[in-house]
C-alpha positions, 0 to 999 in steps of 0.5 A, a space after each residue: 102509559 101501559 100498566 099492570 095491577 097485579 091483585 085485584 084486591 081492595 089495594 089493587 082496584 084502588 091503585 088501578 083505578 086511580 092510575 086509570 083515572 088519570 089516563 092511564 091505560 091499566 090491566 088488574 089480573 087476579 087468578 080469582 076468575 070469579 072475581 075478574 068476571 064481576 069487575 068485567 061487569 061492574 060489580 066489586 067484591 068490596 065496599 069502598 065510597 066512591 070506587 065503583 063508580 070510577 071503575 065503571 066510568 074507566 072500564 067503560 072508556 077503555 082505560 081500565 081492564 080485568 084479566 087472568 091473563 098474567 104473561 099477557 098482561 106483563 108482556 104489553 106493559 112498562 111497568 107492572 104493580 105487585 099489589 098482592 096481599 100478603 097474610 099473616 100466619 099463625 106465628 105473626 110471620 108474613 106469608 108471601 108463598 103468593 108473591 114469590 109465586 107471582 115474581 117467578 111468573 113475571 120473570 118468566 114473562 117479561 119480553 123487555 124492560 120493565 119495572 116491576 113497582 111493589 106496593 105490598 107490606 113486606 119485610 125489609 130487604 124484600 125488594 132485594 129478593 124479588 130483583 134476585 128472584 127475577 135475575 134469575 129468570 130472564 136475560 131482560 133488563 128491568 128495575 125493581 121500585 118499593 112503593 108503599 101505600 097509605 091509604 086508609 079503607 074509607 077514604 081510598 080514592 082521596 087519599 091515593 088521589 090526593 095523597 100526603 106525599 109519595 115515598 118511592 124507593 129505587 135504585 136509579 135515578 131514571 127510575 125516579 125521573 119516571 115515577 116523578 112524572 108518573 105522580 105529578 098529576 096526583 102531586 099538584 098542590 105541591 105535596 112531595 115525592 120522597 125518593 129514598 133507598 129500597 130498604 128505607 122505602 119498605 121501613 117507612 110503612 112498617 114505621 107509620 102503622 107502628 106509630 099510629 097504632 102505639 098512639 092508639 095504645 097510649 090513649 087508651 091507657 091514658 083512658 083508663 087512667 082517667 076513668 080510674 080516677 075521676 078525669 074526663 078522656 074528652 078533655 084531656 084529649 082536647 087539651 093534648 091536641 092542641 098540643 104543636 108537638 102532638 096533634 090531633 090525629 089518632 088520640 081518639 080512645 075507644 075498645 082498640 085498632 083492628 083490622 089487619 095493617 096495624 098488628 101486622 106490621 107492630 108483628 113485623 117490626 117486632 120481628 125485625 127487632 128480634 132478628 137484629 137481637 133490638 128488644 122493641 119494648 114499646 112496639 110490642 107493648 102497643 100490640 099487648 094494650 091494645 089486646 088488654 084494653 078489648 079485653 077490658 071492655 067485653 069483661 066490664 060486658 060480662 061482668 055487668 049481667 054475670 051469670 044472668 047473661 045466658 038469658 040476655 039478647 044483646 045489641 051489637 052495632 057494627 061489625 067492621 074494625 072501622 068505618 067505610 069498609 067491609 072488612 072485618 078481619 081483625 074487627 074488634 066485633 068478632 072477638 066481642 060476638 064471639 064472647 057473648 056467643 060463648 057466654 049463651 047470651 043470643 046476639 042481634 048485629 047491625 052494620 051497613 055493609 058488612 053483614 055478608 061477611 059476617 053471615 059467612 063467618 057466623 051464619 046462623 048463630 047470629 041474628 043479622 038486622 036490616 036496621 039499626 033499631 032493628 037490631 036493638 028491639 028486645 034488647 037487654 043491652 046495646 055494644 056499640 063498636 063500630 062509629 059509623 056516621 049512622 050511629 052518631 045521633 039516635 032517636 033515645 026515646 025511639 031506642 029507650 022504647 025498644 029496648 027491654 034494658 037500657 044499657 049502653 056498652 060504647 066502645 067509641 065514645 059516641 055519646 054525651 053521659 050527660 044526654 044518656 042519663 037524661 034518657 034513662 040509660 046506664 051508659 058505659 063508655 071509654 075513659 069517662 064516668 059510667 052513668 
């Protein structure tokens, strides 16, 4: 089957790319000409285990193709993936000026029928819009489909390969037969393809991040709950898991979510609520606990060196909001450099991928070092925000022997307080004891 990406984005290569793999023809356009040269020659302008690889291996058997050439793209192909992103503007709105944009040129486009599959996050009743917009546009047939996504940045290609199941929204019942038999290869093991109405598709991701990101919020006021009186988080957490009703996913406290799908859609399900006149107390309040707790954490930072702080060269490891990814918009990392930076205290950051983007955003106001250890030498303190696998298990005596204070700030909960005492550090962690 012929296919077309739309949005050469981290969404779209992955999306692209594991159709591709499974032998799909497919074509990823982007109006950024910069970027589709890059991918035309092997080079992502992302971090993603395992990705580069399969675009490399499908680019070269002619299975996966780069291009600015939209009407041309759209006119050789079935069906045609919006996989835009679609950001969030100063007010919590989604700006979608580029995906209205986007479905004016594929109704102008369109040369037959086609389905036009959107795997963006968008507002209920989105789908409904762009099947209006497109009417209006051309005389051909065609079938609008919501296809939400739910991969997680550092595990992408397994997830979109291996998914959970597949939600798909649509209003005919051919359309779901097509779908089905487009998913069947990445559905073997018998996961579900969930077939549902337009509007129910587009909620079901709003409501998953919404989830995940209020039991975040819930750990981490359990956290401070027990940090205030005595009690262990790790052992509360255990016991809660083990719990059938509850489970083990997302109880993990830390300094708090980042990135951009968690607050963007707590924002548009907020938003949802409001339009409906509902008052969404309990979304809302995982959105303002979760600034609280971040908060929380660069004060008790703060607070340790007080107004010594301005003399004090500070250790950050990690800078993107989670794991394998270089993303840090939303990173809890920004808004904790950005306190040091203001508080005079001279900042020294590592992480393994995502120092390129950091260096466009702080340039030379930050020192940017090769190595971890690198980062702690002559050290006053270490702020651990990111739990990169590198992080897990460090040399203490190694670290104890470059820093010039040992202090340990752990927003992620890395360590044993028990080993941290042993080594002679203070050690200031998430709903445990400090030592």
């Amino acid at each position: 089957m012929r296919l077309t990406v739309l949005g050469a984005n981290y969404i779209g290569l992955v999306v692209g790319t594991g159709l591709a793999e499974k032998g799909h023809f497919v074509t990823c356009v982007d109006r950024d000409e910069t970027c589709i040269r890059a991918l035309a020659n092997g080079e992502l302008p992302l971090y993603e285990p395992g990705l580069e690889e399969l675009v490399v291996r499908n680019a070269e058997e002619e299975r996966l193709a780069f291009s600015t050439d939209l009407a041309q793209a759209v006119a050789d192909s079935l069906m045609v993936f919006l996989c835009l992103e679609t950001p969030v503007a100063e007010d919590g709105a989604p700006d979608l000026t580029g995906l209205w944009g986007t479905v004016e040129e594929i109704g102008r486009a369109i040369t037959g029928y086609r389905i036009i599959v959107n795997t963006c996050i968008c507002p209920v009743g989105t789908a409904e819009k762009i099947r209006d917009t497109i009417a209006g546009l051309t005389p051909h047939e065609f079938d609008v489909v919501v296809n939400p996504e739910f991969i997680k940045k550092g595990n992408a290609i397994d997830d979109f390969m291996r998914p959970d199941r597949v939600v798909v929204g649509c209003e005919d019942i051919r359309v779901e037969e097509i779908m089905k038999e487009l998913y069947a290869p990445f559905l073997r093991t018998g996961k579900p393809l969930l077939s549902m109405d337009l509007r129910s598709a587009e909620m079901v991701r709003l409501a998953v991040n919404a989830m995940l990101a209020s039991r975040i919020s819930m750990m981490n006021e359990l956290a401070q709950l027990c940090e205030a009186y005595g009690a262990e988080i790790n052992a509360v957490r255990e016991s809660m898991a083990f719990d059938s009703r509850i489970g083990s996913g997302y109880l993990f406290p830390g300094i708090g979510f980042g990135g951009s799908a968690l607050p963007r859609c707590l924002a548009a399900m907020a938003r949802l609520g409001k339009e409906k006149g509902i008052d969404c107390t309990l979304i809302e309040a995982a959105a303002t606990v979760n600034e609280r707790h971040e908060r929380a954490f660069i004060r008790r930072v703060l607070e340790y060196y007080g107004n010594e702080i301005a003399e004090k060269r500070i250790a950050v490891w990690g800078a993107s909001y989670k794991s394998r990814t270089d993303d840090v918009r939303g990173a809890p990392a920004l808004n904790v450099i950005d306190a040091l930076l203001d508080a005079g205290a001279a900042v020294a950051v590592y992480d393994p991928v995502a120092l390129k983007k950091l260096h466009a955003i702080y340039g030379d106001r930050v020192t940017f070092a090769s190595k971890n250890y690198d980062a702690a030498e002559r050290a006053d303190g270490l702020v651990i925000v990111t739990e990169w696998n590198e992080f897990h298990r460090p040399n203490f005596e190694r670290l104890a022997s470059l820093m010039r204070e040992k202090v340990i700030f752990d927003g992620r909960n890395l360590y044993s307080p028990k080993l941290l005492a042993e080594n002679g550090f203070r050690y200031f962690s998430v709903g445990r004891a400090s030592v």
